[in-house]
N, C-alpha and C positions, 0 to 999 in steps of 0.2 A: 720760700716762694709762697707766697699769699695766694690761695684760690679764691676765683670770684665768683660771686652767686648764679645759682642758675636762671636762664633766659628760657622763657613762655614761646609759646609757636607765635606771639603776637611782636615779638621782639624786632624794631627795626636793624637792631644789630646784626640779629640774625638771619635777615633779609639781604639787608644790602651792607652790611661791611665789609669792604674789601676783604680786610687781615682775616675775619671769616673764614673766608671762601679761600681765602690762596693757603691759608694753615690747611684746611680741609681736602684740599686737593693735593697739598704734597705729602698730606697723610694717605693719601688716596693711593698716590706714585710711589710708596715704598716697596710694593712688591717690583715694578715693571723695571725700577731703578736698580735694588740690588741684584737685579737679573739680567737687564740689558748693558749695563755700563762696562763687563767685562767680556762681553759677548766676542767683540772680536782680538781677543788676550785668548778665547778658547783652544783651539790650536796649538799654540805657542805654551799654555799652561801642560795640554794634554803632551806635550814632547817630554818637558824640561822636570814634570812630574812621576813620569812614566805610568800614567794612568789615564782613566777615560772620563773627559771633564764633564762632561753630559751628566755625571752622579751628583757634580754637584747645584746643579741644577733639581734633582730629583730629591738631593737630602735636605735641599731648601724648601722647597714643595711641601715634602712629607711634614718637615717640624712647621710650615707655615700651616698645614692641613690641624697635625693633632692639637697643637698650642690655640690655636682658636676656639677650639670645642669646650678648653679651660678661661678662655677670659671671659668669652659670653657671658655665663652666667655670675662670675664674680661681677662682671663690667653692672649689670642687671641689679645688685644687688651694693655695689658698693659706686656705683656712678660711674660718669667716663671718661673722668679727664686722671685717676688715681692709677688705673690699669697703662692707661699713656705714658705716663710719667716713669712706672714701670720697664714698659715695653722698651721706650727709647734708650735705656739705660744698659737694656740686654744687648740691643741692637747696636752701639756703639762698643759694647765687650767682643760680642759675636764679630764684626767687623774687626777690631786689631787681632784678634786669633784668627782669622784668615788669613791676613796681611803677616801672621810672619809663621805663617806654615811651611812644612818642609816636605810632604811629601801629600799625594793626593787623599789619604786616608785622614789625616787630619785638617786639611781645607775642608770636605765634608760634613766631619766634625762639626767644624765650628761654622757652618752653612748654617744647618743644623738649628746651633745654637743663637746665630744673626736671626732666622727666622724668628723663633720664638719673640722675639724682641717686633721683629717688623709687623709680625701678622695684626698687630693690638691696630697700627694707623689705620689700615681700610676698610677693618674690622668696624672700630670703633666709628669711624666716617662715616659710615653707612648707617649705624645705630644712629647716630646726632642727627643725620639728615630725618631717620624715622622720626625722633625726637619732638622732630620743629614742623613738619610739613604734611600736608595731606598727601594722598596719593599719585594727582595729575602734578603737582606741584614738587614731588618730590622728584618725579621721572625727568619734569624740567631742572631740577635743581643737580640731579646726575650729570644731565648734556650739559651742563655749565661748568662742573667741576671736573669733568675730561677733556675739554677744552683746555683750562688752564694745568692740569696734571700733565697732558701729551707732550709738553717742554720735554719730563723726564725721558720717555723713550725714543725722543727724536738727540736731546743732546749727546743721552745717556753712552752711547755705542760710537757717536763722533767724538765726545770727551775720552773714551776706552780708547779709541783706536789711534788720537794720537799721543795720549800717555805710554805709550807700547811704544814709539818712534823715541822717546829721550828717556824712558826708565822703563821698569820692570814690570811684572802686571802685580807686583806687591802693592804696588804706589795707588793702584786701583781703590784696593780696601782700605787705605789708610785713608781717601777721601770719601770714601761710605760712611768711616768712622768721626769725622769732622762735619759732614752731613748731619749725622745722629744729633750728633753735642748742637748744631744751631738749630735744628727741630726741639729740643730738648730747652732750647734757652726759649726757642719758639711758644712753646705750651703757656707760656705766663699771660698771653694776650689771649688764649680760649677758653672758652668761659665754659662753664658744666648744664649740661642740657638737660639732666636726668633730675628734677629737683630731691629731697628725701623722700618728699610725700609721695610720689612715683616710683619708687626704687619696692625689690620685693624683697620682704623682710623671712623668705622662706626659710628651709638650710640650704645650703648648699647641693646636700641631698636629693634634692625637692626638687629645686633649680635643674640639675643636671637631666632630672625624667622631663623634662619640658623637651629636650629631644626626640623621646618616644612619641609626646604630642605629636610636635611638631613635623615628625614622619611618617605620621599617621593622614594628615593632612593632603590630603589630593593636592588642591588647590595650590598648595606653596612648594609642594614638590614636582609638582607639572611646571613650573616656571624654573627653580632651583635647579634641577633637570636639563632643561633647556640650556641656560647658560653655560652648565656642567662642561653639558658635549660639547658645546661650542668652544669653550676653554681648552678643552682635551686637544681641539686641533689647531688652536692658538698657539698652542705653546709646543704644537709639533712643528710649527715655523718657526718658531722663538730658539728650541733647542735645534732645531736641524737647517735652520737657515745658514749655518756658520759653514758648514759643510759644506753645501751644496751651491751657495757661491763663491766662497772663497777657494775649496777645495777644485769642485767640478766644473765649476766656470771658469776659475782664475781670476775672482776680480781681488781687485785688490786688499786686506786688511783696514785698511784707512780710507779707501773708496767705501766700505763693506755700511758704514755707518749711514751714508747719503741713500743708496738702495732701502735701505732700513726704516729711516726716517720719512721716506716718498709713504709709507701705508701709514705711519704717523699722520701725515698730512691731511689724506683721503677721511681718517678717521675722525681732525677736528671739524673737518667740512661738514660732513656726516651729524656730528652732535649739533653742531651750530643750527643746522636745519630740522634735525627732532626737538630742538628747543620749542618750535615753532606749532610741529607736528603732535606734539602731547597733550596740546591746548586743542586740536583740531579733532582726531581721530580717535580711539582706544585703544590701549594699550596690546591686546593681544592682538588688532590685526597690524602694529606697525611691527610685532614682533616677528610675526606672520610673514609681513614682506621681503622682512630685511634678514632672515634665515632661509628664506629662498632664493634670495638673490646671491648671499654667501655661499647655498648649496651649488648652484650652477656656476660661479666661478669655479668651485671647489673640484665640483667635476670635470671640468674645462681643464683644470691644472691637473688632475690625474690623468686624463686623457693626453695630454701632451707629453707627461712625464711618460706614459707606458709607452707610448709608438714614436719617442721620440722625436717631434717635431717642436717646432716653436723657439726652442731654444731658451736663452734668459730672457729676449722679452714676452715670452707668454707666461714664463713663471713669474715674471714680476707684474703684468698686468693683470692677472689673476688674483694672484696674491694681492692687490692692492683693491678689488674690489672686497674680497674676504675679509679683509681686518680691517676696511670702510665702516662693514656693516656693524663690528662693534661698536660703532659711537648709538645706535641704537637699540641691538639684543641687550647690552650690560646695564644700561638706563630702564628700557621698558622691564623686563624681565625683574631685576630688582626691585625695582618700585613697586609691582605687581606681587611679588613674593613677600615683601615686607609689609604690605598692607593687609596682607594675609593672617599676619601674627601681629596683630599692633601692642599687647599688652606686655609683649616680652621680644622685645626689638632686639635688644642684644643678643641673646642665645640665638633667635632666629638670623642675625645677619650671620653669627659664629658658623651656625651650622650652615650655609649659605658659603659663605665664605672657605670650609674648609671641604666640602663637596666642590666650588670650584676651582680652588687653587688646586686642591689637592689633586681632581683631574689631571693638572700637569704632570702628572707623577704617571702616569699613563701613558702619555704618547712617548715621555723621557726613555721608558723600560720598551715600549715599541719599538723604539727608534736604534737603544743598543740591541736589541735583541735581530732583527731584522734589516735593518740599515746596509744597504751592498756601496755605499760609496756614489751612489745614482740620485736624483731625485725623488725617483718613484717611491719609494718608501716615504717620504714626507706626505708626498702629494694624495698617497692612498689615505695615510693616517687624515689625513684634512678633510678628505671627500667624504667618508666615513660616518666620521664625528659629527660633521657639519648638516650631513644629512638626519643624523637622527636628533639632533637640535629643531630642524626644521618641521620631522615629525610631531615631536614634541610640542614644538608652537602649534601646527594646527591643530591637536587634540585642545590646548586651551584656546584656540579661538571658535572651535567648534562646541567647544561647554559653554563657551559664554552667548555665543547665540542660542 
């Protein structure tokens, strides 16, 4: 496989190529896919495993958290299309050892080990986009690439849900694992953003304290931060969605996909229109809006969940304004954060990246720990998180005034 030379920020390729942008985006979707697509298989894994499938969600998380902290700065130092190439290769092993696990200890396992593989896509996505783009231009270049990414978690749980109606939820992973292999055939059309003369010829060593910089950093950790918590109650809807309406509602397994996909929807509405907004505003106060607007559904839906009223359409209308406002917290906030660190994009998107996936690890342990079978336990983790994201936004809109 012949690598092609690296492309300049003035690169029309890199503007407007399609193949671009759609490679980059479902490098982007690797996390939201190998975690949605089996979503509503959860249940049905946790019976026939006799275990609690919600870990593996959390052992995904943790290996997507630590395995990032290690590409950065390879990625930094050896470019970023080498560590892809890598990643994909884990990511298609990690996926057939799920696919023919036998008991919940070893699906984990190999979660685990898929991570390691996946975390390099949105990892590295995010670095490429620092690569090529200034900062208004990169937060426009986020809402464009979640746009075309949101495919993955709107098909992701309707494809799960009706592979569950004619085979097993093994057949899941074996199409994560064929996924890999055409991302993997994919890489030959993406071109390497980081040329030599850019790349840092430190040790390793050296590379890794870039962390300590990097946390040292107000600035990039006030934004990092932000998204964090936001994450944290992301994915307490992500991991406890399955429960609370398949379980507590009764809706249906294969209906469960369509409720799912309605906050997909809200959220490419949502990018489509910060597309617009990034070129108008600044960055910390559309962060600003759109974490407060998340907070008050947020609250809206705890308050429902605790006194019981509303039923499923408030927890879905809620819900669906809350994960709206990702199409602009994950765009502004990154863009903002990464501009922060421009000489060393990679370690900073790592670290980035494994602060907030790795969040998810958080509400997962929340959720078994405290979870009575009710909504409320979701809906508190959400309200929570989401408020102290919003905090966080105002503290960087009020530094930057």
């Amino acid at each position: 496989m012949t690598l092609p030379t690296a492309i300049g920020p003035n690169s029309t390729h890199a503007r407007h190529g399609l193949s671009f942008i759609v490679i980059l985006s479902a490098l982007m979707a690797f996390t939201s896919l190998s975690t949605d697509i089996y979503l509503p298989a959860m249940p049905l894994m946790a019976q026939e495993l006799q275990g609690d499938a919600e870990l593996t969600i959390s052992g995904f998380l943790a290996g997507f958290c630590l395995a990032q902290l290690v590409w950065g700065p390879i990625s930094d130092r050896l470019g970023r299309r080498l560590p892809l190439l890598i990643g994909m290769l884990l990511f298609v092993a990690g996926s057939a050892g799920c696919a023919l696990s036998t008991d919940m200890a070893q699906l984990v396992f190999w979660r685990v080990f898929q991570a390691f593989g996946a975390c390099t896509g949105p990892m590295l996505a995010r670095a490429m986009i620092r690569d090529l783009f200034s900062r208004s231009e990169a937060a426009r270049m986020f809402s464009t690439l979640v746009l075309v990414m949101a495919i993955a978690p709107i098909a992701g749980p309707l494809l799960g849900g009706q592979l569950i109606l004619f085979t097993s939820w093994h057949s899941i992973f074996w199409l994560l694992a064929a996924i890999g292999i055409l991302m993997l055939l994919a890489l030959r059309w993406l071109p390497e953003t980081l040329p030599a003369e850019k790349r840092q010829h430190a040790s390793l060593a050296t590379a890794f304290r870039n962390y300590m910089t990097l946390l040292s950093q107000p600035q990039f950790m006030r934004f990092t931060l932000c998204v964090a918590s936001y994450y944290v109650a992301a994915y307490a809807f992500i991991a406890g969605s399955p429960q609370v309406y398949i379980r507590w509602f009764g809706v249906d397994p294969q209906h469960y996909g369509w409720l799912f996909a309605l906050n997909i929807v809200g959220l490419m509405g949502v990018s489509l229109i910060n597309r617009r907004l990034v070129q108008r505003h600044a960055l910390e106060k559309l962060l600003l809006c759109a974490t407060l607007l998340a907070a008050l559904a947020a609250l809206g839906l705890a308050a429902g969940a605790g006194l019981r009223f509303g039923g499923l359409l408030l927890v879905v209308l809620t819900v669906l304004v809350f994960f709206a406002m990702n199409g602009i917290i994950a765009a502004s906030a990154t863009a903002a954060a990464l501009d922060a660190a421009p000489q060393m994009a990679g370690s900073a998107s790592a670290l980035m990246g494994s602060l907030q996936y790795g969040s998810g690890i958080i509400s997962s342990l929340l959720l078994a720990l405290f979870s009575d079978g009710t909504p409320w336990t979701m809906a508190w983790i959400i309200a929570l998180f989401t408020s102290a994201s919003a905090l966080l936004a105002f503290g960087a809109w009020r530094n930057k005034r």
